[in-house]
C-alpha positions as CSV (number, residue, x, y, z in Angstrom):
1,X,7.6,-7.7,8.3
2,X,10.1,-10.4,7.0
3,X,12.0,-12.0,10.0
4,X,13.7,-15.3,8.4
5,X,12.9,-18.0,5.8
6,X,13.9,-21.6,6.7
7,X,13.1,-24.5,4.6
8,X,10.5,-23.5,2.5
9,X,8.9,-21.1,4.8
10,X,9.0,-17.4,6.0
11,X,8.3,-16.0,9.0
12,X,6.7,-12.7,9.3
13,X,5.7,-10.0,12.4
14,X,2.3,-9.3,12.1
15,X,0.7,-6.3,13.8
16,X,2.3,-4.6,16.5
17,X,5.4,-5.0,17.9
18,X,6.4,-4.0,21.5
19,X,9.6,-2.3,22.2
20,X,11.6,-3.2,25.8
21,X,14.4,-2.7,27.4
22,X,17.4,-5.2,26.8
23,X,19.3,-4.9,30.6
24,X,21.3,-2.1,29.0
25,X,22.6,-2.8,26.4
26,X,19.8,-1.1,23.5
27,X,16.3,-1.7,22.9
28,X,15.1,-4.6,21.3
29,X,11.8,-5.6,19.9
30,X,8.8,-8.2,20.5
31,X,6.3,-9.5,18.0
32,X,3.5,-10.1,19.7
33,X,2.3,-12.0,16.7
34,X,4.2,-14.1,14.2
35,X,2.7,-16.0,11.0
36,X,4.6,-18.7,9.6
37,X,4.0,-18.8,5.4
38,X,4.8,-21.3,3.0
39,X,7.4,-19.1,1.0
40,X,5.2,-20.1,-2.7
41,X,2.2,-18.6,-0.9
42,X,3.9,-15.2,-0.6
43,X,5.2,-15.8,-4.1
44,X,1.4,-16.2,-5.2
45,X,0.3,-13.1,-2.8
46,X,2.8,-10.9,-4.6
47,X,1.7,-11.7,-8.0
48,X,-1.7,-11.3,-7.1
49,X,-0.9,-7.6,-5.7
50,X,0.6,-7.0,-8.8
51,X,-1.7,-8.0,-11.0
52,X,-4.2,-5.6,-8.7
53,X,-2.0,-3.1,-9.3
54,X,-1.4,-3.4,-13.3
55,X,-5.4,-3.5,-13.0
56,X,-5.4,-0.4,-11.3
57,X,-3.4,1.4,-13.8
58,X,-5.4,-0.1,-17.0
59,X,-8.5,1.8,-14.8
60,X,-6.9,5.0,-14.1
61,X,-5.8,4.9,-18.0
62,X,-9.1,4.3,-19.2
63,X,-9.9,7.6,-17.4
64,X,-7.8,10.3,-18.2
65,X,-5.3,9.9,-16.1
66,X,-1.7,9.9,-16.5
67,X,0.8,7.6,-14.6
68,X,3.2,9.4,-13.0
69,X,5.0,7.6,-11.3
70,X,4.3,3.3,-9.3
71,X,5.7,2.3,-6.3
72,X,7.5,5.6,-5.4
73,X,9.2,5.3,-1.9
74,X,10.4,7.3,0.4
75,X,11.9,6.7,3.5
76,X,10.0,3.5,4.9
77,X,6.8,4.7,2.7
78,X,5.7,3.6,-0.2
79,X,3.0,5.1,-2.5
80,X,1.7,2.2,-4.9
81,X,0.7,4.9,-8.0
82,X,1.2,8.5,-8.4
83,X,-1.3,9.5,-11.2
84,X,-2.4,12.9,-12.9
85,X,-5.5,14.1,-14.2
86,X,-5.6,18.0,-15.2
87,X,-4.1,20.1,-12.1
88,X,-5.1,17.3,-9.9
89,X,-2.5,14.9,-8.5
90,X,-3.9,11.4,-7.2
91,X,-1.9,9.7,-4.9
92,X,-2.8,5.7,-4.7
93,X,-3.0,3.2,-2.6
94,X,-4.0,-0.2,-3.9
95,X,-5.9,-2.9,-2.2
96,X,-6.3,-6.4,-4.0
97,X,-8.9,-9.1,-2.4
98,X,-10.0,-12.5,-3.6
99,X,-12.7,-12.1,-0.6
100,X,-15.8,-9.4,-1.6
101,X,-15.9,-9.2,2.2
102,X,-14.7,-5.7,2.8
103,X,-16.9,-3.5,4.7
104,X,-16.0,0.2,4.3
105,X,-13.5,0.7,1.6
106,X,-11.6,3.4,3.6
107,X,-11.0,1.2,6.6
108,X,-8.5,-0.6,4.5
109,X,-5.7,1.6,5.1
110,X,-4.5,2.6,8.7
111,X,-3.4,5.7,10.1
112,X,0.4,4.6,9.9
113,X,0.2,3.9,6.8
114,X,-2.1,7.3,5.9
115,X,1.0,9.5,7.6
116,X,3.7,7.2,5.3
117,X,1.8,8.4,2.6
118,X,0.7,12.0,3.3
119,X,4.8,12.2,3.8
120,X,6.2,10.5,0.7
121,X,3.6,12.5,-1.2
122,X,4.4,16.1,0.2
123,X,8.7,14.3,-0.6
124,X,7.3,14.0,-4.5
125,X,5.6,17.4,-4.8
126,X,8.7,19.0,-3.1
127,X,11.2,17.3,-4.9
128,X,9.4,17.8,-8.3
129,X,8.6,21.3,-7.7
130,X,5.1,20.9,-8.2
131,X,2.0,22.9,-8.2
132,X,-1.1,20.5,-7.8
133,X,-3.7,19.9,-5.5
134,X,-2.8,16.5,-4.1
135,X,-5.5,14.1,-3.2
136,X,-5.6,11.1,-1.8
137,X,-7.8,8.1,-3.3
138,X,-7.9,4.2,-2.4
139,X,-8.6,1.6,-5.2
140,X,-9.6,-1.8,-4.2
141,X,-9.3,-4.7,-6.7
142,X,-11.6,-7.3,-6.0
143,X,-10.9,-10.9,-8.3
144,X,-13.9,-11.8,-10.4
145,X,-13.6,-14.9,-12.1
146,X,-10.7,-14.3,-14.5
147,X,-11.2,-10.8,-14.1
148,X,-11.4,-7.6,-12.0
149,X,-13.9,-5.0,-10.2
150,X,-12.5,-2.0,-9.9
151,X,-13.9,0.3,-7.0
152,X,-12.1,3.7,-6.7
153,X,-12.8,5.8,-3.5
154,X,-11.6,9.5,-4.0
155,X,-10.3,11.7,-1.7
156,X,-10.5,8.7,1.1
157,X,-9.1,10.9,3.7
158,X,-7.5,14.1,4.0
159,X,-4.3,15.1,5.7
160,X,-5.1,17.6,7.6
């Protein structure tokens, strides 16, 4: 999470934050770990996850499936790409690396972020009136060169 820029740089909360007690008057929180970016880094990041994502849809395309919808939020969740194949609606998150180090595939996404995205999707089914079976897949990008490897991991975890 964005906390402030200042010269050339942005501050951002990673992992948890604590939440205490402000002597009565609300509840404030702690960051227990900040990380200070130079604010063209992020700029490069972002384009990169793009890019991963733009690769992911060129994939899903090549497949059968149909883009629905990319970057659907709801709430404070996101899904990056809503895709359809036949009865089946894919709901996708997107994970670009530059480092092959990645050891289970499925690890990449936490349980936060799995509820964010069981509720946004069960929001889009609702709100589109529709009757699919919803599953949920994780493609990683990984950068190769001047290209992409694709991995796609279906049904990556369930929601019940």
């Amino acid at each position: 999470m964005l906390i402030m820029e200042l010269q050339g740089y942005s501050l951002y909360c990673i992992g948890n934050s604590k939440k205490m007690s402000t002597m009565g008057f609300g509840k404030a929180s702690i960051c227990t770990n900040l990380l200070w970016v130079r604010s063209d880094h992020m700029s490069n990041h972002n384009d990169f996850g793009k890019a991963g994502e733009e690769a992911a849809v060129a994939y899903l395309k090549t497949r059968g499936y149909s883009i629905r919808h990319r970057n659907y939020r709801y709430l404070h969740s996101e899904i990056d790409i809503i895709a359809q194949k036949g009865d089946v609606l894919a709901i996708i998150e997107v994970k670009s690396r530059t480092n092959p180090i990645l050891d289970h595939i499925e690890d990449a996404v936490s349980r936060k972020k799995i509820k964010r995205l069981v509720l946004a999707a069960d929001h889009y089914v609702t709100d589109k009136g529709l009757e699919v079976e919803v599953r949920f897949d994780i493609i990683t990008i990984l950068k190769s060169g001047t290209g992409f490897r694709t991995t796609h991991l279906k049904d990556a975890f369930y929601h019940f």
